[in-house]
Structures are given as C-alpha cells and as structure tokens.
C-alpha positions in Angstrom: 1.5 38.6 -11.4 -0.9 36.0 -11.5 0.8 33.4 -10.2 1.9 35.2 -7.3 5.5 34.5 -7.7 7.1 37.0 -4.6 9.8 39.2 -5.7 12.6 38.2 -4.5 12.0 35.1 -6.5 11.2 37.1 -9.1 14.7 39.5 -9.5 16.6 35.9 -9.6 14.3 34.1 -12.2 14.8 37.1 -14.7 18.6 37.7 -13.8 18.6 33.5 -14.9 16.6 33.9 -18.1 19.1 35.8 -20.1 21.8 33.4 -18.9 19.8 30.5 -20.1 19.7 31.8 -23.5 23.6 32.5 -23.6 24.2 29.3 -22.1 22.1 27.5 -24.9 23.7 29.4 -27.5 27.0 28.2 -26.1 26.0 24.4 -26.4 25.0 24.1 -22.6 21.6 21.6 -22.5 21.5 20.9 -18.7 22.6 21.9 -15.6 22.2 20.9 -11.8 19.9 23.5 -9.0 23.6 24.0 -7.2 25.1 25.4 -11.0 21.7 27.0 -11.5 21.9 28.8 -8.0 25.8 29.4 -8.4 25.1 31.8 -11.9 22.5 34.1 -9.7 24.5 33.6 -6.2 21.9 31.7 -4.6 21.7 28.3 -2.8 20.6 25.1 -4.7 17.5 25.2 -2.5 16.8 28.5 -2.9 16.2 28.2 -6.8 14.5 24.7 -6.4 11.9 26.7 -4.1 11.9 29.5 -6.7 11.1 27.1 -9.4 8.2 25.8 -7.4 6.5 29.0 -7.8 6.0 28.4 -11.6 2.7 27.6 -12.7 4.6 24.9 -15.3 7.2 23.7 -12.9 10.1 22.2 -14.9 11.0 18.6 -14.5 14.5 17.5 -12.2 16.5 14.1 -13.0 19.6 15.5 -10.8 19.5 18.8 -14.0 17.3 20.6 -15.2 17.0 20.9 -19.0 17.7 24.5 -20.1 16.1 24.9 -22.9 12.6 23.8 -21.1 13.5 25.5 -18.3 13.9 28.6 -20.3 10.5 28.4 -21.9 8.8 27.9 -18.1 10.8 31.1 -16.7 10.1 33.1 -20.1 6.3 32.3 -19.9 6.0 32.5 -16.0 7.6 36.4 -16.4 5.9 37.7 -19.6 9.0 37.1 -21.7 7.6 35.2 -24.6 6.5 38.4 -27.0 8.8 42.0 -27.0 7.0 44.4 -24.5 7.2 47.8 -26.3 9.0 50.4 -24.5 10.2 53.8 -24.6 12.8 56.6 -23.4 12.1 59.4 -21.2 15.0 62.1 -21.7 17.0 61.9 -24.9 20.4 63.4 -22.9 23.9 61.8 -23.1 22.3 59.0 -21.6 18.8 58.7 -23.6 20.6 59.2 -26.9 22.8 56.2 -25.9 20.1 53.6 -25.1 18.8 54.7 -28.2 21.6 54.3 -30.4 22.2 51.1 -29.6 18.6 49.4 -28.6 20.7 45.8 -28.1 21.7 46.9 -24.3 17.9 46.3 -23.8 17.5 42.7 -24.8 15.9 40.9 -27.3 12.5 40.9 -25.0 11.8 44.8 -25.6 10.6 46.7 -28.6 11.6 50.4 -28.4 9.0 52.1 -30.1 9.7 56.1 -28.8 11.4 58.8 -26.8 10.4 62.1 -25.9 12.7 65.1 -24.2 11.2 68.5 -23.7 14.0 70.1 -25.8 12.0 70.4 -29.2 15.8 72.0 -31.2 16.8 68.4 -29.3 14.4 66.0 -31.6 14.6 68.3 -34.6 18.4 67.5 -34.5 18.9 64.1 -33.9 19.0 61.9 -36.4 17.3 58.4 -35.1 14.8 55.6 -37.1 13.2 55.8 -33.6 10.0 58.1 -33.6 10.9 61.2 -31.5 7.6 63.2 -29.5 7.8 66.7 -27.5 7.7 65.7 -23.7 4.0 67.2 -23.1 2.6 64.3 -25.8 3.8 61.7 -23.6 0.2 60.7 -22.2 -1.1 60.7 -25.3 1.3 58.3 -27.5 2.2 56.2 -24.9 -1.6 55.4 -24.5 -2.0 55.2 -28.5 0.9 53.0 -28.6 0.3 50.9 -25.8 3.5 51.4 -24.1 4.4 49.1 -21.4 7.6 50.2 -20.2 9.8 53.2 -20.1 13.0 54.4 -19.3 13.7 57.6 -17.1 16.6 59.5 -17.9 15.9 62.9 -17.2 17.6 65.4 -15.2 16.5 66.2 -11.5 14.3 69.1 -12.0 11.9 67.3 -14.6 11.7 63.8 -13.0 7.7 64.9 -11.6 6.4 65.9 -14.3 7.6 63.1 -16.6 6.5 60.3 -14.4 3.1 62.3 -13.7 2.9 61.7 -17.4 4.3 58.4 -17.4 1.9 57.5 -15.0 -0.7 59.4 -17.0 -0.1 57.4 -20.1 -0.6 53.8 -18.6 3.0 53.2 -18.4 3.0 49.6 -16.2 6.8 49.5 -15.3 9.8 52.4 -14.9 13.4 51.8 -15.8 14.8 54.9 -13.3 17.8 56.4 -14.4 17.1 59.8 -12.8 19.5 60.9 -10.3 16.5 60.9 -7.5 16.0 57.3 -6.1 12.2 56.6 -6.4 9.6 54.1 -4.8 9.7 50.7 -6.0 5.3 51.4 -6.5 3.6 54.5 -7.5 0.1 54.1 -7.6 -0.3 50.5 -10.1 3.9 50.9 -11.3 6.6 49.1 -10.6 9.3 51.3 -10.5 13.4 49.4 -10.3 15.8 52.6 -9.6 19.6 52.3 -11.3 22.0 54.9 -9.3 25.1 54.1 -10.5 27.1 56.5 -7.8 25.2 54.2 -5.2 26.1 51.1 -7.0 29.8 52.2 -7.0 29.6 52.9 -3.6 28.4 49.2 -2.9 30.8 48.1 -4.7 33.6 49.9 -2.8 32.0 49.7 0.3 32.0 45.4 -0.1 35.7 45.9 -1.5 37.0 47.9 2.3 34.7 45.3 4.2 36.3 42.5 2.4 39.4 41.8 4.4 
C-alpha cells in the first residue's frame, strides 16, 4: 500500500469502515477517538496514531466526523469502487457465499466460481457465471479478478491457489481447512479456521475467571 499504512493499523481501520457506515445509517454524525477505539477494542491513542497514517488525515474538534472520516478510511484502503471477486470450491460452503453475495459487503463484486466437479456447475442453478476449476488462470486474468475466496476441501487447496496465483489473484479469503501463510509470492493471504476461532473463544472463556 502506498501509503505504507502497517498492518496492524490496517485490520482495525477496515474492522471500523463498515461500522462507520452502520453507524451513519443509524443517525450517528460524530464520535470521540475513545468511542472510535471502544467499537474496534483499542485505546483512544491507538486509533488517533492509526489515523495519522492516512494520507488525508481527518480533522479532530474533541470527534471526529463520521461521514468524512469514512471517506478518508474508504479511500486510504481501496474501498471507494467494488473489487471483483470470486469463489474457489462451490461445496456446502461455496454455494452459500454464493447464494447470498450480501455476507461479502457492499465493497465486492462477485463476478465467478469454479469447483472441479463439472455434474456440480451443470446442476446448480446460480445468475453467477460458473467455470471448470482448470480455467481458473485463464478467467480470472480475463476478468481481472482481484480477490477470491478458498473453500475447497484439503486435498485440492495446491492446486487451486497454484492457479489462483497463476491468474493474478492479489488477495485470498482462506476457508480451507489447512491454515496458510499470510504472503505467497505478491498475495496477501487472511486464513478463517473456524474450529481455531472456537477454540479462542473457549480457551478466553476457561481463562476468564
């Protein structure tokens, strides 16, 4: 990123960004860098530092105004224009994110899956453009696919980010069941395990008391 914002800044600008929108849509206009920092569970000075990253940094009187404050985090992150993305495995899972393309945001464009089961995409019945795994490279680089979404079983998670990576895909959703690096070659790769994240959550639940 250009303006060299470092990640950790990053992950709590774009868990904000969404909130600023619901929060607008709500009647909110302005809040304080202590309420800011309470929605993301960081410090006041911790966000105040994270909004001095920005190349545009928004203006203070005691709150910040959202709506600007929106626009500076949206444009700092890429978030002004839907990113086209797609899904990788057309499972249970795959066939979900699909179904219902809102769990995604209004900042993403779903544009096409792919599963190596061709009696798969011959069944379902989807708007969204369906491709045999193997044309991956190809129609993510005709499309210009930013993003995708791994959802793949264990055994094909190689080959499908080979091709992923093949493609030009810039950044991977993983879904898989094997926890990946967070960079292969020029990709930024964010892993969900949701067993692990139960496990967190039950491991900070014991530790609690």
């Amino acid at each position: 990123m250009s303006q060299n914002i470092p990640k950790p800044a990053i992950k709590r600008l774009a868990s904000l960004y969404p909130m600023l929108s619901k929060l607008l849509e709500e009647g909110q206009k302005s809040l304080s860098s202590q309420e800011l920092g309470t929605l993301v569970g960081a410090p006041a000075h911790t966000i105040r530092k994270d909004f001095s990253y920005l190349k545009d940094k928004p203006i203070s009187t005691g709150t910040y105004n959202l709506s600007e404050l929106r626009d500076v985090i949206g444009a700092a992150l890429g978030l002004t224009s839907k990113s086209k993305t797609c899904i990788v495995g057309l499972g249970e899972l795959g066939q979900a994110i699909m179904n219902y393309p809102v769990l995604l945001g209004d900042n993403y464009n779903l544009v096409a899956g792919f599963d190596t089961n061709i009696n798969r995409l011959e069944i379902l019945k989807t708007p969204l453009p369906l491709f045999p795994a193997y044309e991956l490279p190809e129609v993510v680089a005709q499309k210009q696919i930013l993003l995708g979404i791994l959802a793949v079983d264990t055994a094909y998670v190689d080959k499908s980010l080979q091709r992923m990576i093949e493609g030009g895909i810039k950044g991977i959703l993983n879904l898989s069941p094997i926890i990946l690096p967070e960079q292969i070659e020029s990709v930024q790769i964010r892993n969900i395990f949701l067993s692990g994240e139960l496990n967190l959550l039950e491991g900070l639940i014991k530790n609690s008391t």
